[in-house]
VEXKOL-806811 format. One record per residue: x negated, y negated, z of N, C-alpha, C, O in turn; residue number from 1. Coordinates in steps of 0.05 Angstrom, whole numbers, plus 5000, padded with zeros to 4 digits. Example, Ala and Ser with C-alpha at 12.3 -4.5 7.8 and 13.67 -1.06 7.14 Angstrom:
2
{pt {4736; 5114; 5156}; {4754; 5090; 5156}; {4736; 5066; 5156}; {4715; 5066; 5169}; 1}
{pt {4743; 5045; 5142}; {4727; 5021; 5143}; {4742; 4999; 5157}; {4732; 4977; 5161}; 2}
# end
This chain:
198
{pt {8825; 7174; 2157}; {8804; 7167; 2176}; {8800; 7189; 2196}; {8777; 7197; 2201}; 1}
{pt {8823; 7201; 2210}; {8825; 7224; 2226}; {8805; 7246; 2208}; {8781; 7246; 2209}; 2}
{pt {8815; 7256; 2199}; {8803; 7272; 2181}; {8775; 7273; 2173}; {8762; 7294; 2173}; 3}
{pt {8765; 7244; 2165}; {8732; 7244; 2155}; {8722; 7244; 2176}; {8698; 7249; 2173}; 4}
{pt {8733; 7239; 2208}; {8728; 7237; 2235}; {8725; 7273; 2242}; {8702; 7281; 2243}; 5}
{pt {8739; 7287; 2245}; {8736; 7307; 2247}; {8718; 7321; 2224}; {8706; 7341; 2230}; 6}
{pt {8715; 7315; 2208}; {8689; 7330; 2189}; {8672; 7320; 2195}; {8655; 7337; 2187}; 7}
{pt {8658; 7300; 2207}; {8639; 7288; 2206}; {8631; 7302; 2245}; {8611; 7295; 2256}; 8}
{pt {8648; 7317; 2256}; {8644; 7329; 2282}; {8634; 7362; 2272}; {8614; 7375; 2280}; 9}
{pt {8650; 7367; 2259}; {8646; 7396; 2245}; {8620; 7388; 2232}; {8605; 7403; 2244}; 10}
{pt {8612; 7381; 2223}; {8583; 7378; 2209}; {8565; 7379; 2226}; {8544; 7391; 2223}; 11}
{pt {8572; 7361; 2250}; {8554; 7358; 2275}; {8542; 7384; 2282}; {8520; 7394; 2284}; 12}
{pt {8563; 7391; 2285}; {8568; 7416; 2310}; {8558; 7443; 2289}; {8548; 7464; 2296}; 13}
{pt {8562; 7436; 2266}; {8545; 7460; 2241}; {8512; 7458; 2242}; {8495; 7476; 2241}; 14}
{pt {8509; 7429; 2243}; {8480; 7421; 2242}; {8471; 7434; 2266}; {8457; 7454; 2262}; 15}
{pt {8474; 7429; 2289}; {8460; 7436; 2320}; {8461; 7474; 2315}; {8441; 7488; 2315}; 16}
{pt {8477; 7481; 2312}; {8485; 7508; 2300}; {8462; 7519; 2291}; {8447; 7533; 2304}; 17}
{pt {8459; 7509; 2259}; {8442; 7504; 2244}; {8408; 7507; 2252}; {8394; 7525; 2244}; 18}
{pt {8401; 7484; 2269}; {8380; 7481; 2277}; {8364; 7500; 2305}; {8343; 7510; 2312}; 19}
{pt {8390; 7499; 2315}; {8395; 7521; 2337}; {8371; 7547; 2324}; {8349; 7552; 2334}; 20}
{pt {8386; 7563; 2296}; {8375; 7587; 2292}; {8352; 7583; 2277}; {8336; 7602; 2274}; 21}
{pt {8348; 7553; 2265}; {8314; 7553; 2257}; {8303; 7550; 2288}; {8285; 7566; 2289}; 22}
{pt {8305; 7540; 2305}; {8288; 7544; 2334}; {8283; 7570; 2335}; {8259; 7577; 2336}; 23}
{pt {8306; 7591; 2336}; {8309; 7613; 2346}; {8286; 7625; 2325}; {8267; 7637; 2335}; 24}
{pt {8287; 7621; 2301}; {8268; 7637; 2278}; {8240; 7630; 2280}; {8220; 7644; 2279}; 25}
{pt {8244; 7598; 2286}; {8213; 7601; 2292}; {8194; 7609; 2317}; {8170; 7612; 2320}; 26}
{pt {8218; 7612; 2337}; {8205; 7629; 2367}; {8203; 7653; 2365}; {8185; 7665; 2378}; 27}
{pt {8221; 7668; 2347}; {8217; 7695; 2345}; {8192; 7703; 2332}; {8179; 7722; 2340}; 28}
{pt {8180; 7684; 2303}; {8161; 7679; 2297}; {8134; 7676; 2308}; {8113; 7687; 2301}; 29}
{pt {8136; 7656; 2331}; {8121; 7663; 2354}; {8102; 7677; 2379}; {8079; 7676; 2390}; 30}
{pt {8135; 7696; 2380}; {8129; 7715; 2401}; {8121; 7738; 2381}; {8108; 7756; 2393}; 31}
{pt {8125; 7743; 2356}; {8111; 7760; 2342}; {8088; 7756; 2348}; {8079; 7772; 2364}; 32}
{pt {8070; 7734; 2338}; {8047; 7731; 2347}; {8034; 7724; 2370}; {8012; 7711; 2370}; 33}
{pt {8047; 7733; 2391}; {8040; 7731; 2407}; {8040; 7756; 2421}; {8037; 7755; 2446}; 34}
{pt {8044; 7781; 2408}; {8044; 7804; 2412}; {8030; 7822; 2440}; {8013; 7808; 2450}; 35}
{pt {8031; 7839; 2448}; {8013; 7846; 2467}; {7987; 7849; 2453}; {7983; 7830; 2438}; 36}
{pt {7968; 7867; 2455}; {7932; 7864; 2439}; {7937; 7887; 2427}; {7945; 7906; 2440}; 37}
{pt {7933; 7888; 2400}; {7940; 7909; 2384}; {7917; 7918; 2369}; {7907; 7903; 2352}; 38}
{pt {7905; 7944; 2373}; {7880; 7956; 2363}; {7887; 7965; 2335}; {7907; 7975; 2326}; 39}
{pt {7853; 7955; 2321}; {7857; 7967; 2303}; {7840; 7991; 2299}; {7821; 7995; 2314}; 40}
{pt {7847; 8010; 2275}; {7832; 8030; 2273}; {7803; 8051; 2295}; {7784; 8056; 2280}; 41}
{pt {7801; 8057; 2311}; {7778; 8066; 2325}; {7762; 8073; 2308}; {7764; 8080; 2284}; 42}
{pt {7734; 8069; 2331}; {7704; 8077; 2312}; {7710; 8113; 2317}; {7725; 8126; 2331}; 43}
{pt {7683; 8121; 2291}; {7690; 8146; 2295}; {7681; 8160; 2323}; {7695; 8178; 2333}; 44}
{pt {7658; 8150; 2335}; {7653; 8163; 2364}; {7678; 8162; 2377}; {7686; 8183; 2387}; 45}
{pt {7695; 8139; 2380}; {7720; 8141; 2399}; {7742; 8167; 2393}; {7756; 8179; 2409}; 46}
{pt {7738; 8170; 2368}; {7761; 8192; 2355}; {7746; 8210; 2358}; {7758; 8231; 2362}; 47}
{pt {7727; 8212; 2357}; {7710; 8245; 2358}; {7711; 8256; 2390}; {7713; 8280; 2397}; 48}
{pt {7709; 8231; 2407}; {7708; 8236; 2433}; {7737; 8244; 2446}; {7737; 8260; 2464}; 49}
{pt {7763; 8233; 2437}; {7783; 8229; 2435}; {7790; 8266; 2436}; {7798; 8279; 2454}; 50}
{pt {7781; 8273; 2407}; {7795; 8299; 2390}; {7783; 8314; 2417}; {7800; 8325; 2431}; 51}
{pt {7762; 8315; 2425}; {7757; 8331; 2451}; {7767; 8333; 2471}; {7768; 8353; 2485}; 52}
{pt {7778; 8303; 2476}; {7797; 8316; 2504}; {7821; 8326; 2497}; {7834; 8342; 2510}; 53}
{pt {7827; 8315; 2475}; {7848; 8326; 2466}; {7860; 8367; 2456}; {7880; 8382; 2458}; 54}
{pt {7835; 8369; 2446}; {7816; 8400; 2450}; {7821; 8416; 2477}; {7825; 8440; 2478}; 55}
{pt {7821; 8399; 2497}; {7811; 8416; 2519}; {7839; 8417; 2532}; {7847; 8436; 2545}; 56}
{pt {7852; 8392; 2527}; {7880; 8394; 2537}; {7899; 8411; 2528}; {7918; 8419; 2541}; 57}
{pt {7893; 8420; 2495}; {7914; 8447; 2490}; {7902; 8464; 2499}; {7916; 8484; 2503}; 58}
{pt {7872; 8468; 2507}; {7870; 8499; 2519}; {7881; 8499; 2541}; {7897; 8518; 2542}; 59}
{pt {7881; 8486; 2561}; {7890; 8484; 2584}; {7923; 8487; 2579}; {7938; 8500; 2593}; 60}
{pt {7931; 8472; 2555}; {7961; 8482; 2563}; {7974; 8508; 2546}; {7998; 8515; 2545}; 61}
{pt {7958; 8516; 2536}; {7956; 8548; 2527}; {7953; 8568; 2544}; {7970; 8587; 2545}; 62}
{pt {7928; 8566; 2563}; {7919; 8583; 2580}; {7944; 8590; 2606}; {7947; 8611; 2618}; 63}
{pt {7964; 8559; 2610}; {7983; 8561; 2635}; {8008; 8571; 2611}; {8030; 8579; 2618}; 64}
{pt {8001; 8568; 2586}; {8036; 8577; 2568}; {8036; 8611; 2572}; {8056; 8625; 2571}; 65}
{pt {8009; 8622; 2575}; {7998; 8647; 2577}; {8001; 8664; 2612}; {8005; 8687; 2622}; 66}
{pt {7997; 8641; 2618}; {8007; 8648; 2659}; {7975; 8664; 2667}; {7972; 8685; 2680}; 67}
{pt {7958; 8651; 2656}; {7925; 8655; 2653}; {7912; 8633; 2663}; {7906; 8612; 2650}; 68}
{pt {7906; 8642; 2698}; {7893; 8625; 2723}; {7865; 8624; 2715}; {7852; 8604; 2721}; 69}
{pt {7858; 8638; 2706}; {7821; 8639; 2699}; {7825; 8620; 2673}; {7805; 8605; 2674}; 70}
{pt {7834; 8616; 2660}; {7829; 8606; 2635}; {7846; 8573; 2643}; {7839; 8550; 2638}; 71}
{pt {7862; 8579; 2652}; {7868; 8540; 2661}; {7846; 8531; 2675}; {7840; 8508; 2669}; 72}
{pt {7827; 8547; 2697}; {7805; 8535; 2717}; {7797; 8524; 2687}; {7803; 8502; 2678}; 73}
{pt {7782; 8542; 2676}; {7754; 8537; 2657}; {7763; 8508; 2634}; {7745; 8492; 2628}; 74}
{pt {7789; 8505; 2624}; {7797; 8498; 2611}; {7798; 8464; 2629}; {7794; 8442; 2621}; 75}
{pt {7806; 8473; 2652}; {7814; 8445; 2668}; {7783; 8431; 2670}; {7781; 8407; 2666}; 76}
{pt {7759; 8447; 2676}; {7733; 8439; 2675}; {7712; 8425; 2652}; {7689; 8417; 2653}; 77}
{pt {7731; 8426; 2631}; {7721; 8424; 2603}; {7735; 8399; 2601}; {7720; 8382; 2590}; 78}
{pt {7763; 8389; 2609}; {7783; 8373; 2609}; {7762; 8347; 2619}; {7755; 8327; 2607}; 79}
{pt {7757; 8356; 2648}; {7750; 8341; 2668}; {7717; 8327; 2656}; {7705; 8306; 2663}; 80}
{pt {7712; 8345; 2640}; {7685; 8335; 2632}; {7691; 8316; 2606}; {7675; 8297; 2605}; 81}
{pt {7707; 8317; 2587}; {7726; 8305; 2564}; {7727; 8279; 2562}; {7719; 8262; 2546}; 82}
{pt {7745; 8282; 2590}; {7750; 8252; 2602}; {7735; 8232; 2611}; {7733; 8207; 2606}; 83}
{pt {7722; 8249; 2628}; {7694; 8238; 2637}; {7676; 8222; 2615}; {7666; 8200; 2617}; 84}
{pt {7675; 8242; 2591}; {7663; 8235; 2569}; {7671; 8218; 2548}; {7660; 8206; 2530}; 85}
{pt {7700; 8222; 2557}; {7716; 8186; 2531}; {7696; 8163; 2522}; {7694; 8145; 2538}; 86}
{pt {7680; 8162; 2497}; {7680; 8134; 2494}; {7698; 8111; 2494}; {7701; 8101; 2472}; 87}
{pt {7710; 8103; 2510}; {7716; 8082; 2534}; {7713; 8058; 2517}; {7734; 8048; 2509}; 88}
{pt {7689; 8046; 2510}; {7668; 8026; 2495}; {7675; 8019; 2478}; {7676; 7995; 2474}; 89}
{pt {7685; 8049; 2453}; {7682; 8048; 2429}; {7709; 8038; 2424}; {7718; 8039; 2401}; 90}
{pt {7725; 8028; 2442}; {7749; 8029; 2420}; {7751; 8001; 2418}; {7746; 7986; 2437}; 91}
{pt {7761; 7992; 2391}; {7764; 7976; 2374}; {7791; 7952; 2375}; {7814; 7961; 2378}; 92}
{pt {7789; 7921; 2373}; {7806; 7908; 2379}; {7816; 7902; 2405}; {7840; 7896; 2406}; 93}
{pt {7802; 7902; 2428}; {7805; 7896; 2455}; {7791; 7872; 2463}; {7769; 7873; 2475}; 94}
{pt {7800; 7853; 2457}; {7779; 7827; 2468}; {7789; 7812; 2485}; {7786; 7788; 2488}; 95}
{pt {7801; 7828; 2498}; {7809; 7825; 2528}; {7795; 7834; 2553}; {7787; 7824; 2574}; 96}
{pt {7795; 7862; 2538}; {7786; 7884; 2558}; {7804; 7904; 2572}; {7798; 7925; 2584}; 97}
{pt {7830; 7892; 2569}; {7852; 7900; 2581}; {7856; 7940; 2577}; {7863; 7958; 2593}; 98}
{pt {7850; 7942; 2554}; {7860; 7970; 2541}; {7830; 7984; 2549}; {7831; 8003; 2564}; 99}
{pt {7813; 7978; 2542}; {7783; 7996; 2567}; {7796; 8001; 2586}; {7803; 8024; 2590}; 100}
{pt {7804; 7978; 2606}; {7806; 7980; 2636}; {7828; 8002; 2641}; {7828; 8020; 2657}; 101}
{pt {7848; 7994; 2621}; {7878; 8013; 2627}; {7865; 8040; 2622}; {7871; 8060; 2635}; 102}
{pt {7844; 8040; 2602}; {7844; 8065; 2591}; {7829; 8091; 2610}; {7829; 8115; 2607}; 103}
{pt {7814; 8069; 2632}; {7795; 8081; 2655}; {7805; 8089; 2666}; {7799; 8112; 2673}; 104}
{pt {7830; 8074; 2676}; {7852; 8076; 2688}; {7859; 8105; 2693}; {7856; 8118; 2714}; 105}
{pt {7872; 8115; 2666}; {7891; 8139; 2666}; {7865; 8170; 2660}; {7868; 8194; 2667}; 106}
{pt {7844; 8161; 2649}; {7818; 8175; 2646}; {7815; 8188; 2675}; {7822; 8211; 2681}; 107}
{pt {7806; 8170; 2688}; {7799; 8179; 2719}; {7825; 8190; 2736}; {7820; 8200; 2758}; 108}
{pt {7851; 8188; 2728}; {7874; 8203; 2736}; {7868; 8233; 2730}; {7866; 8250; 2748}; 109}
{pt {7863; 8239; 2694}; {7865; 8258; 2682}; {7838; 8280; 2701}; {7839; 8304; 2705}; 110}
{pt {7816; 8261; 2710}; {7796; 8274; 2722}; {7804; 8292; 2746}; {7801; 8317; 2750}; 111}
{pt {7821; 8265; 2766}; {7829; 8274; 2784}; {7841; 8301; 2783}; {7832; 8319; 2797}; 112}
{pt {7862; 8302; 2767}; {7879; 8326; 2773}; {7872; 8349; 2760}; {7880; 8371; 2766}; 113}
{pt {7853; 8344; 2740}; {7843; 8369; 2733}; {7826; 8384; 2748}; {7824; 8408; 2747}; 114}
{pt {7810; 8365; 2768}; {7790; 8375; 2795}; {7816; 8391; 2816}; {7814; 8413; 2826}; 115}
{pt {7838; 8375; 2820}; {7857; 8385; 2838}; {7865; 8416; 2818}; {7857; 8437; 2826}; 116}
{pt {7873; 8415; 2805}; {7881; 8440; 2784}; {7868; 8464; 2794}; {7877; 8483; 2807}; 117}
{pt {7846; 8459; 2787}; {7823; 8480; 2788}; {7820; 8491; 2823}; {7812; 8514; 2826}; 118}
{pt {7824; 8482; 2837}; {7833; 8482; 2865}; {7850; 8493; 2877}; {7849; 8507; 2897}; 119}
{pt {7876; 8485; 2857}; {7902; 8503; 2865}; {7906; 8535; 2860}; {7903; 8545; 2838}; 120}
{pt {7914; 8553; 2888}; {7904; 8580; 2880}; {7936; 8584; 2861}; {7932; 8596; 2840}; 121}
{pt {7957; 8579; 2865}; {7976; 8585; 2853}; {7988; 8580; 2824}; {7989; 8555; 2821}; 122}
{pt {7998; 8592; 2800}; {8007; 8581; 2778}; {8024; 8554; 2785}; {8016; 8533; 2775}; 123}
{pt {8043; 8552; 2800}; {8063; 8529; 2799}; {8046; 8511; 2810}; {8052; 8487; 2806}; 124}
{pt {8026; 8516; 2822}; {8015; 8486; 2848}; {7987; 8474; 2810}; {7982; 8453; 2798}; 125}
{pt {7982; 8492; 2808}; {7967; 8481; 2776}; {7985; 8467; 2758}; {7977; 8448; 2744}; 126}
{pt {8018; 8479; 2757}; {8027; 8468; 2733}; {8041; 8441; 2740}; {8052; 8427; 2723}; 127}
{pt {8039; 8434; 2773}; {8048; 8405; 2771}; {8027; 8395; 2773}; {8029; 8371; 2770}; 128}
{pt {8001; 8406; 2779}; {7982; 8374; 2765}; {7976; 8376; 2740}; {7960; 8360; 2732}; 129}
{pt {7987; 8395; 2721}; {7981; 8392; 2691}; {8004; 8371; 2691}; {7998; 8351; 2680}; 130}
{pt {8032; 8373; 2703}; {8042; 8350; 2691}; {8036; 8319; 2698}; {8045; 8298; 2689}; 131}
{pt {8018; 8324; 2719}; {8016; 8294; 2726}; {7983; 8285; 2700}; {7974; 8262; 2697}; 132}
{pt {7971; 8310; 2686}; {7952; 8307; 2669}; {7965; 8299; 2647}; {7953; 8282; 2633}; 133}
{pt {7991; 8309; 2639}; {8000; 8305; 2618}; {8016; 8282; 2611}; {8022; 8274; 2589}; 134}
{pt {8025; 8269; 2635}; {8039; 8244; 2629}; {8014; 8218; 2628}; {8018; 8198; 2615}; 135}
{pt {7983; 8225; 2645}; {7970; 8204; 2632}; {7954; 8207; 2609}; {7940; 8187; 2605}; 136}
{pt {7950; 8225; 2593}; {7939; 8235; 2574}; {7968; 8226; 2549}; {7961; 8225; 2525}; 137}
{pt {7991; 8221; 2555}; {8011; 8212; 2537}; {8001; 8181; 2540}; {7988; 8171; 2522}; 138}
{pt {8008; 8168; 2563}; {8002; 8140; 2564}; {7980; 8132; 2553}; {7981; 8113; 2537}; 139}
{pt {7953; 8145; 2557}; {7923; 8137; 2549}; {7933; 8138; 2513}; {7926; 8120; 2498}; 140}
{pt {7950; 8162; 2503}; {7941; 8159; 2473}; {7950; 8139; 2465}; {7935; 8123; 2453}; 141}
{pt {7981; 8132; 2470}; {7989; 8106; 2463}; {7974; 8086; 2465}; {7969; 8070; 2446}; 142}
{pt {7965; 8083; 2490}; {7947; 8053; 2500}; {7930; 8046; 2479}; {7928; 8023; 2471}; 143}
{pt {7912; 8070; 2465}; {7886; 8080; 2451}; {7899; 8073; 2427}; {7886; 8058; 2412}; 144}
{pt {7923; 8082; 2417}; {7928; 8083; 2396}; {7912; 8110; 2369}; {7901; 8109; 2347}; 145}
{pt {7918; 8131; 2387}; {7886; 8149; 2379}; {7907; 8155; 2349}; {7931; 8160; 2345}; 146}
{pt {7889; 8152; 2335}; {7891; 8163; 2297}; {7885; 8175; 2294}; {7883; 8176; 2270}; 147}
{pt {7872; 8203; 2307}; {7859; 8223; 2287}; {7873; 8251; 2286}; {7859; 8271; 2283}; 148}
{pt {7901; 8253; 2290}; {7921; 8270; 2289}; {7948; 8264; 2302}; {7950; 8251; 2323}; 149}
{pt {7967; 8274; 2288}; {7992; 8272; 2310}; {7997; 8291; 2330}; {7993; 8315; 2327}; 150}
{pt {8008; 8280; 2355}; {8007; 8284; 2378}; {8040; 8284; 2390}; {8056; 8266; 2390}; 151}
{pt {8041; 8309; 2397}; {8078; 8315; 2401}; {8083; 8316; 2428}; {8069; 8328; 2444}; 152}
{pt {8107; 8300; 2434}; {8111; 8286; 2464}; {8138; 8313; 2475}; {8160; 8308; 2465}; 153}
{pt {8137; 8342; 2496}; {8147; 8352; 2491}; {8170; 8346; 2517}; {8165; 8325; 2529}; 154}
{pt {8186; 8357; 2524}; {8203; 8360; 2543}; {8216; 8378; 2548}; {8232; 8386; 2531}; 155}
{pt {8212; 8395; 2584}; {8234; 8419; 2591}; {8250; 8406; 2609}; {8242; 8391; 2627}; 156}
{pt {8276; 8415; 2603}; {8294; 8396; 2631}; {8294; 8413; 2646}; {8297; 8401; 2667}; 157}
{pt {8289; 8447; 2652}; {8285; 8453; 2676}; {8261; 8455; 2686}; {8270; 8467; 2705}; 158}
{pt {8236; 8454; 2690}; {8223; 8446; 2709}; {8216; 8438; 2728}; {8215; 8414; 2731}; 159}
{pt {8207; 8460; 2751}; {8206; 8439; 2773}; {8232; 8430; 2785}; {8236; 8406; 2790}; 160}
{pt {8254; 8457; 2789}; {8286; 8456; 2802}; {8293; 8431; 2781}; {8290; 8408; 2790}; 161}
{pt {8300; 8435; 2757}; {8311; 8404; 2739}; {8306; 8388; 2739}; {8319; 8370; 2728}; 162}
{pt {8284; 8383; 2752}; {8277; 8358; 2749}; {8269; 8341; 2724}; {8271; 8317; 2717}; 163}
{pt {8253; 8372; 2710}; {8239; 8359; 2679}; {8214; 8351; 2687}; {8208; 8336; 2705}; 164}
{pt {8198; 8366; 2664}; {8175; 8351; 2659}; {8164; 8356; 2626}; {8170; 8374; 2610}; 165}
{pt {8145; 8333; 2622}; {8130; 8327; 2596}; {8112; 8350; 2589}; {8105; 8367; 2606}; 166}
{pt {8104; 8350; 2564}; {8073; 8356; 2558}; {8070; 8360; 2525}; {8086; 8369; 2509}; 167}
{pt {8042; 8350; 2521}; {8037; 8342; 2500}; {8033; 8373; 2479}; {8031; 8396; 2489}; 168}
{pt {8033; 8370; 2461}; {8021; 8389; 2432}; {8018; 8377; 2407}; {8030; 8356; 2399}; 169}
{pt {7995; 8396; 2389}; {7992; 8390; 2369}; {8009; 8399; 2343}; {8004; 8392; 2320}; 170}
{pt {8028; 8415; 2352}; {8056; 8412; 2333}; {8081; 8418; 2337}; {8084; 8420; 2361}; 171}
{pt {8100; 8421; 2326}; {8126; 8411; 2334}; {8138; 8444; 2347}; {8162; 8446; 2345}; 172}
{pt {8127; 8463; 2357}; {8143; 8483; 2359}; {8138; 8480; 2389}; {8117; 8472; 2398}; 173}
{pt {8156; 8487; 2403}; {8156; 8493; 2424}; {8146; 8518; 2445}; {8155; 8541; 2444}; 174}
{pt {8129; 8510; 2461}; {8121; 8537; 2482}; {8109; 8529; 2502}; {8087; 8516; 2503}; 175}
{pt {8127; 8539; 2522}; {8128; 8522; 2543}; {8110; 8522; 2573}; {8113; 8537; 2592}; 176}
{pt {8094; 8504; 2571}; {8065; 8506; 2603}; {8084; 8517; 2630}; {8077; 8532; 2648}; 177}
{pt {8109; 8504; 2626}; {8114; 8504; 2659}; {8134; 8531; 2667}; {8144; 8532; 2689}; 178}
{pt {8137; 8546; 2651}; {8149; 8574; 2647}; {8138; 8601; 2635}; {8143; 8625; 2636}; 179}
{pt {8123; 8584; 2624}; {8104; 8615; 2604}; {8128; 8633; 2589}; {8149; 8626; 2578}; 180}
{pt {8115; 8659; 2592}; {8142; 8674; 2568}; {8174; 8682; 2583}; {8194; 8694; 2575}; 181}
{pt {8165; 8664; 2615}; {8194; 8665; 2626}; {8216; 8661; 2609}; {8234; 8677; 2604}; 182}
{pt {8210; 8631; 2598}; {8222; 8616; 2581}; {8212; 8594; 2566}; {8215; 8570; 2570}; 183}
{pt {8195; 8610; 2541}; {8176; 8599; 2531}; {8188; 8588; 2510}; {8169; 8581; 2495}; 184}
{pt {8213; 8582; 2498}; {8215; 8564; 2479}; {8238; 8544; 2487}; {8255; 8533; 2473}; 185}
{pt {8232; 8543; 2520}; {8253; 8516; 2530}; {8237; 8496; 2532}; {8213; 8494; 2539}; 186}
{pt {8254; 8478; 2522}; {8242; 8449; 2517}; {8248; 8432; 2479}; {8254; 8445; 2459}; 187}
{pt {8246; 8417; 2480}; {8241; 8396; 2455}; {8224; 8376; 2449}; {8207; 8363; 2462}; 188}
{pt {8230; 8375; 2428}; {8208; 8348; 2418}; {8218; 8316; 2425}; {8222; 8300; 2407}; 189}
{pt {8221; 8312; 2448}; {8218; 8284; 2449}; {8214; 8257; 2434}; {8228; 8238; 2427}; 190}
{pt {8186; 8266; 2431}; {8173; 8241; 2414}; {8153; 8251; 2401}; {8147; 8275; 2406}; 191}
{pt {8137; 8234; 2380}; {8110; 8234; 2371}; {8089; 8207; 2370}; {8097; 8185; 2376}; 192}
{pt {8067; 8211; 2362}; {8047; 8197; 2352}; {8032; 8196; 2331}; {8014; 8213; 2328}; 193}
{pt {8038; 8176; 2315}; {8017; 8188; 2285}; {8012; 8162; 2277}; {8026; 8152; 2259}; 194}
{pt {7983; 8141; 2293}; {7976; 8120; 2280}; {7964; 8125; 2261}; {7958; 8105; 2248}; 195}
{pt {7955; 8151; 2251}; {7945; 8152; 2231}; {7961; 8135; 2204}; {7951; 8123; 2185}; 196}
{pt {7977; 8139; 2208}; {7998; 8141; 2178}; {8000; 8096; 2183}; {8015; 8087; 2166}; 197}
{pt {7993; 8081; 2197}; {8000; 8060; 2206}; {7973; 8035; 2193}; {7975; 8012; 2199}; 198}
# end
């Protein structure tokens, strides 16, 4: 009797167990779908508009890998117009609105500091608002989910007395905005982006 008494507790306590991880499976099930708002594919105006700022952002960070003040102004002006020019509208799977708004968001950052850029008489006073261009021009692609190339997330740990800073490229080699041929192949590849392939 002991015995079928204690199995019949162990069964209990297997069952609650048991049911326990179908709860757990079907909440996890759940919160899958319940995901943050996940875009699909962009129209092509958004990607065409997209590849342009994206365009203007390696000149600009060519022109400072070069330690070339005339060519970051012009490049920062082209940027500033880019952004300006994002179809915003076009992108696809937002029926919130949430990812427009965010996306205005970091757009009108990117404006900002490219107007400040162009301003600054000095290489270093330009190359920290490229990095404050380049960390929302990272955030915007993700947000965007932009597909129409991959996009390399880079990192120098000295920058800026060690502090480190980001910046984006269109491929994996390294050369570096915030040093030029000081020390132009400090840094790594961080991260990437390639919704294309998704």
């Amino acid at each position: 009797m002991k015995i079928f008494h204690i199995g019949l507790k162990t069964l209990s306590i297997i069952g609650l167990f048991m049911s326990s991880c179908s709860e757990t499976e079907s909440k996890t099930v759940e919160a899958e779908q319940d995901q943050p708002i996940s875009i699909s594919k962009n129209s092509g105006a958004f990607t065409q508009s997209y590849d342009l700022l994206l365009s203007s952002y390696y000149t600009l960070k060519d022109a400072l890998v070069a330690g070339d003040s005339a060519k970051a102004n012009l490049a920062a002006t082209q940027l500033l117009v880019n952004a300006d020019s994002l179809k915003v509208n076009e992108i696809q799977g937002d029926s919130t609105g949430v990812i427009k708004e965010t996306a205005g968001t970091f757009t009108s950052t990117i404006h900002s500091s490219a107007e400040a850029l162009q301003k600054e008489t000095t290489l270093d006073e330009k190359r920290k608002e490229f990095e404050v261009i380049s960390d929302a021009l990272w955030s915007l692609t993700r947000t965007v989910k932009y597909d129409g190339a991959v996009v390399y997330y880079n990192h120098c740990p000295m920058a800026f007395d060690n502090k480190g800073a980001y910046w984006l490229s269109k491929s994996s080699k390294i050369e570096n905005p915030y040093f030029g041929d000081k020390m132009l192949t400090c840094g790594s590849v961080e991260d990437s982006v390639n919704y294309s392939r998704q």
